[in-house]
N, CA, C and O atoms as CSV, one atom per row, in Angstrom:
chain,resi,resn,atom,element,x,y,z
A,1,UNK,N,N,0.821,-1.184,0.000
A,1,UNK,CA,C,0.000,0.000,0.000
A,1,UNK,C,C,0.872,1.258,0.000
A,1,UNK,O,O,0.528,2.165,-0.757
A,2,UNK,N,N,2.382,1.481,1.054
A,2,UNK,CA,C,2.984,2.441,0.804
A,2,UNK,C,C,3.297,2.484,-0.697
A,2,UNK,O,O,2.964,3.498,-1.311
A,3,UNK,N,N,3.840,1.590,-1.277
A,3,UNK,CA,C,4.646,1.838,-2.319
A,3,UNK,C,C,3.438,2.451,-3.476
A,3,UNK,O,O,3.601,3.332,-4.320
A,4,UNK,N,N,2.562,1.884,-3.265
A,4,UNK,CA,C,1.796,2.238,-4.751
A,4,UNK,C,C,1.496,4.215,-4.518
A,4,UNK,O,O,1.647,5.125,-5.334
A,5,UNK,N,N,0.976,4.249,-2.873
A,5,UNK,CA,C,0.928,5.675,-2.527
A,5,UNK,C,C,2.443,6.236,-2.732
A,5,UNK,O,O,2.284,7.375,-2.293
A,6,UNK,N,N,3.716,6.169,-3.092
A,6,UNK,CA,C,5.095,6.492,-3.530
A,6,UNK,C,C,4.653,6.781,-4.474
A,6,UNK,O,O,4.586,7.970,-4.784
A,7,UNK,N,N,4.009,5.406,-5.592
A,7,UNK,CA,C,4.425,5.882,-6.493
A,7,UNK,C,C,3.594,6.619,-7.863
A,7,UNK,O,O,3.883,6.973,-9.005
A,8,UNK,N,N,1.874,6.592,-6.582
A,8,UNK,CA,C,1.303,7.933,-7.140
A,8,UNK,C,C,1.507,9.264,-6.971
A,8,UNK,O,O,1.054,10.299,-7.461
A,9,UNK,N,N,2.556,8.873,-5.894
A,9,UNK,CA,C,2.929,10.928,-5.923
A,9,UNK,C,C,4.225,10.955,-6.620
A,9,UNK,O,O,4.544,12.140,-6.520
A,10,UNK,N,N,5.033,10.439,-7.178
A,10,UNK,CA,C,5.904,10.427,-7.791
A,10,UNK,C,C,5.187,10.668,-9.366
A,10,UNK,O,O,5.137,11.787,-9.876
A,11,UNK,N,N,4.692,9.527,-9.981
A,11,UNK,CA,C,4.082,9.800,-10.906
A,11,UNK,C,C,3.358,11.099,-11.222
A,11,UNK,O,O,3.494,11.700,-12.287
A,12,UNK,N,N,2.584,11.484,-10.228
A,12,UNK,CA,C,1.988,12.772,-10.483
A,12,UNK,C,C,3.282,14.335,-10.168
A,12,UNK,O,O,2.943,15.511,-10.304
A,13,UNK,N,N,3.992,14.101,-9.957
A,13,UNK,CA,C,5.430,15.100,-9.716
A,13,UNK,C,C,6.068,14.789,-11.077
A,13,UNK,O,O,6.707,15.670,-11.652
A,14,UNK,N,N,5.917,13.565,-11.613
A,14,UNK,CA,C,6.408,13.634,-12.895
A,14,UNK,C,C,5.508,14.731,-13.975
A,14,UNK,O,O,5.850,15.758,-14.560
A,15,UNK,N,N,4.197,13.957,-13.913
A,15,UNK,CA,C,3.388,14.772,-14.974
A,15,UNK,C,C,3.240,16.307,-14.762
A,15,UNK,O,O,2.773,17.067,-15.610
A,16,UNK,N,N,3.711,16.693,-13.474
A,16,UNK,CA,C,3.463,18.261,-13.088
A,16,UNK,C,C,5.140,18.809,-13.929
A,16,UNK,O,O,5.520,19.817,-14.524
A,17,UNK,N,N,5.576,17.858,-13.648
A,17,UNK,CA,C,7.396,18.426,-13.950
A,17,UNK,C,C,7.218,18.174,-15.806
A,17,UNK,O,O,7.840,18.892,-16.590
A,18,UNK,N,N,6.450,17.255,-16.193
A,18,UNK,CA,C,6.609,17.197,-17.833
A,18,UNK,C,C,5.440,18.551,-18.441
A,18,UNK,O,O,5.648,19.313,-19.385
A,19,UNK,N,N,4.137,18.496,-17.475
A,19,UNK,CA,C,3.262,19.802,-18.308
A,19,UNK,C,C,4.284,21.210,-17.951
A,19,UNK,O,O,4.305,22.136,-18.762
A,20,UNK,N,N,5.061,21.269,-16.754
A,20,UNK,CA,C,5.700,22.891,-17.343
A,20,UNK,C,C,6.802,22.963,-18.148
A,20,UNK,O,O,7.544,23.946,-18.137
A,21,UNK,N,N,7.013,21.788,-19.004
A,21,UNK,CA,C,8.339,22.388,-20.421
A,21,UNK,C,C,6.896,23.113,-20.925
A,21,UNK,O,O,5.682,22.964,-20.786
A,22,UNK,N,N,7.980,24.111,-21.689
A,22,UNK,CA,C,7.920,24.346,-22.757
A,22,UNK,C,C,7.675,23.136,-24.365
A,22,UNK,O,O,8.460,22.198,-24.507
A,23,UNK,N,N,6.827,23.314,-25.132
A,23,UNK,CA,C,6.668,22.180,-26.404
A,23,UNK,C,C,7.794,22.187,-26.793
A,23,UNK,O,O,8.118,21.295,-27.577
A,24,UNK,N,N,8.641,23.045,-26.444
A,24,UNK,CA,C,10.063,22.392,-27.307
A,24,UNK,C,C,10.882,21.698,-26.008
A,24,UNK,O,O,11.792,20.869,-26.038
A,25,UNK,N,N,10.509,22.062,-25.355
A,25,UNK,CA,C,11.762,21.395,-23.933
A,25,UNK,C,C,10.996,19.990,-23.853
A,25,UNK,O,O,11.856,19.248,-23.379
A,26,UNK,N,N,9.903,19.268,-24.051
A,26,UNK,CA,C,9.256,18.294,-24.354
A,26,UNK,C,C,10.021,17.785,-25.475
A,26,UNK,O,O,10.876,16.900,-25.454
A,27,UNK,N,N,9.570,18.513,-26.524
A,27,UNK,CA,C,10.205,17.665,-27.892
A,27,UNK,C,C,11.365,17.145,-27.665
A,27,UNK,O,O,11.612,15.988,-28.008
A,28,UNK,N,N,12.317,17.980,-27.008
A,28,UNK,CA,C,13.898,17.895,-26.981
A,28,UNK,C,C,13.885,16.825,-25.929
A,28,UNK,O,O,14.461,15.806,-26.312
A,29,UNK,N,N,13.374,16.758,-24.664
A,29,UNK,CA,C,13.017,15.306,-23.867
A,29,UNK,C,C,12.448,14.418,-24.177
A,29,UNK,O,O,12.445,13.482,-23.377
A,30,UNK,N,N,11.814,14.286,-25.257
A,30,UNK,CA,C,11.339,13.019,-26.081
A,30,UNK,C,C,12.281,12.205,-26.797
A,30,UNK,O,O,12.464,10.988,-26.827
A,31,UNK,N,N,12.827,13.167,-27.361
A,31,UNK,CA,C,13.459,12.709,-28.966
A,31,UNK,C,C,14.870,12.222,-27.969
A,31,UNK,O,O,15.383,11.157,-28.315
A,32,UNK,N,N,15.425,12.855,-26.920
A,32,UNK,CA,C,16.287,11.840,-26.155
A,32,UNK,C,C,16.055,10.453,-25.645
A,32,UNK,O,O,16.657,9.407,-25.886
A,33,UNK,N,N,14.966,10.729,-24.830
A,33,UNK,CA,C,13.822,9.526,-24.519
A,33,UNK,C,C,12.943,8.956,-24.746
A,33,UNK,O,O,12.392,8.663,-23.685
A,34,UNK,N,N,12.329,8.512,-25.728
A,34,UNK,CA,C,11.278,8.521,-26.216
A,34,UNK,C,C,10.277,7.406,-25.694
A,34,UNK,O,O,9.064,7.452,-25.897
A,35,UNK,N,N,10.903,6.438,-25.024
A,35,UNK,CA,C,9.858,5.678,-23.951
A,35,UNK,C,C,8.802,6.573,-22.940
A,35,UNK,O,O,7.720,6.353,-22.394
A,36,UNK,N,N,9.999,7.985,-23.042
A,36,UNK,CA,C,8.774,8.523,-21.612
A,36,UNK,C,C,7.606,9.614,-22.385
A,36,UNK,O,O,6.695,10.160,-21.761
A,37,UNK,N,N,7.907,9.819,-24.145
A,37,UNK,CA,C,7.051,10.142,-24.921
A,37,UNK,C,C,5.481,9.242,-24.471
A,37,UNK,O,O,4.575,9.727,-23.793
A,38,UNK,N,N,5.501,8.239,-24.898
A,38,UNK,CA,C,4.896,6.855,-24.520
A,38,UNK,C,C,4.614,7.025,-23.261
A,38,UNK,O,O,3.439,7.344,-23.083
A,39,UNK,N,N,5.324,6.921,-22.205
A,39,UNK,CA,C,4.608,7.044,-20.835
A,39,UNK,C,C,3.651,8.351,-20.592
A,39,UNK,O,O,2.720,8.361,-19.788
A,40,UNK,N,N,3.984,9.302,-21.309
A,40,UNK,CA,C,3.310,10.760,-21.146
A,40,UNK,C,C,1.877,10.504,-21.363
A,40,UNK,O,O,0.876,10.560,-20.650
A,41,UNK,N,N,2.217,10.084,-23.081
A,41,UNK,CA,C,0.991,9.553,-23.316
A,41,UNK,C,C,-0.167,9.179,-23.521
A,41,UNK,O,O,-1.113,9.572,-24.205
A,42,UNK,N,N,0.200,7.675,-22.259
A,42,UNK,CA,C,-0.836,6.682,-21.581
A,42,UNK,C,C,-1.044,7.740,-20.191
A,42,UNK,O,O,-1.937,7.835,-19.349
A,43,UNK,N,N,-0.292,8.159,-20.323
A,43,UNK,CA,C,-1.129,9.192,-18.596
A,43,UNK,C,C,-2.059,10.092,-18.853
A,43,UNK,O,O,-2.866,10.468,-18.003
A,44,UNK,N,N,-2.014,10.630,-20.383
A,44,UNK,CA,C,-3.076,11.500,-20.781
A,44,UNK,C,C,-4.030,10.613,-21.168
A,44,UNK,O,O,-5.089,10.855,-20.588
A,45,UNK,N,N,-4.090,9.750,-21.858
A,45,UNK,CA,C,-5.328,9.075,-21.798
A,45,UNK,C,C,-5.722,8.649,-20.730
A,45,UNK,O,O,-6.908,8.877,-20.490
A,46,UNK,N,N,-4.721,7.687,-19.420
A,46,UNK,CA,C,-5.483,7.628,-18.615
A,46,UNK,C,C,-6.634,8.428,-18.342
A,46,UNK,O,O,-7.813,8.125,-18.526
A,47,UNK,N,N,-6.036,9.743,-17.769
A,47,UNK,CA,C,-6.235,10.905,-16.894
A,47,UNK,C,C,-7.805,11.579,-17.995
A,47,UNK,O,O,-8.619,12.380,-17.536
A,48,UNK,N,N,-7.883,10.959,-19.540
A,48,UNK,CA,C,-9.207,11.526,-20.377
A,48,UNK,C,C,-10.187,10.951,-19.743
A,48,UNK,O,O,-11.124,11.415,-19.093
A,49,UNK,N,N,-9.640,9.115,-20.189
A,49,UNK,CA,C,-10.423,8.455,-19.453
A,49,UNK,C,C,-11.745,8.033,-18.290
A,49,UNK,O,O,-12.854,7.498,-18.309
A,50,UNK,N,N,-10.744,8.700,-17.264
A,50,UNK,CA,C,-11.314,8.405,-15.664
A,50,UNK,C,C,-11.960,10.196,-15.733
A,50,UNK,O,O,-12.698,10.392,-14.768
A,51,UNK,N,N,-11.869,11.002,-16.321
A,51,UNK,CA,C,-12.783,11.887,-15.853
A,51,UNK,C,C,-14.189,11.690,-16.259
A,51,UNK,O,O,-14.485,10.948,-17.195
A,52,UNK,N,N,-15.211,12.461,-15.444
A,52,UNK,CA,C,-16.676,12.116,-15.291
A,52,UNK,C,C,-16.904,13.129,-16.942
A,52,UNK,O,O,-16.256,14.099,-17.336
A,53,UNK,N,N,-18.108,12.385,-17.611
A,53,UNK,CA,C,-18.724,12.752,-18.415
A,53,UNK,C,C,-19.496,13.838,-18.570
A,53,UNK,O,O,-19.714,14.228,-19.717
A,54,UNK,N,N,-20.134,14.630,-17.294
A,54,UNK,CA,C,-20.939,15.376,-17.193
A,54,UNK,C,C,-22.196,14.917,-17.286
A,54,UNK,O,O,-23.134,15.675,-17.035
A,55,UNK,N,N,-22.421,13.497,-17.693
A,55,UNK,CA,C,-24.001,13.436,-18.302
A,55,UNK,C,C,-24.584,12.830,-17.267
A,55,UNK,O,O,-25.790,12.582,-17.296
């Protein structure tokens, strides 16, 4: 139970630390890494996903 609570706040410190590049400071961290292109992602879809519909 700790670890998964680790490693939703980690994860979410990631996605806070990847939405403030700049689109080019992204691009330029992609095109080095491009697995975490891919991880970015699946976190945005997650994150489309699980929000409520409104309806």
């Amino acid at each position: 139970m700790m670890l998964k609570q680790v490693l939703r706040v980690l994860e979410s410190r990631w996605a806070g630390s990847v939405s403030a590049l700049t689109e080019g400071e992204r691009s330029h961290l992609f095109v080095m890494a491009p697995m975490l292109e891919e991880q970015d992602r699946e976190e945005i879809s997650d994150e489309l996903s699980s929000e409520p519909t409104g309806s």
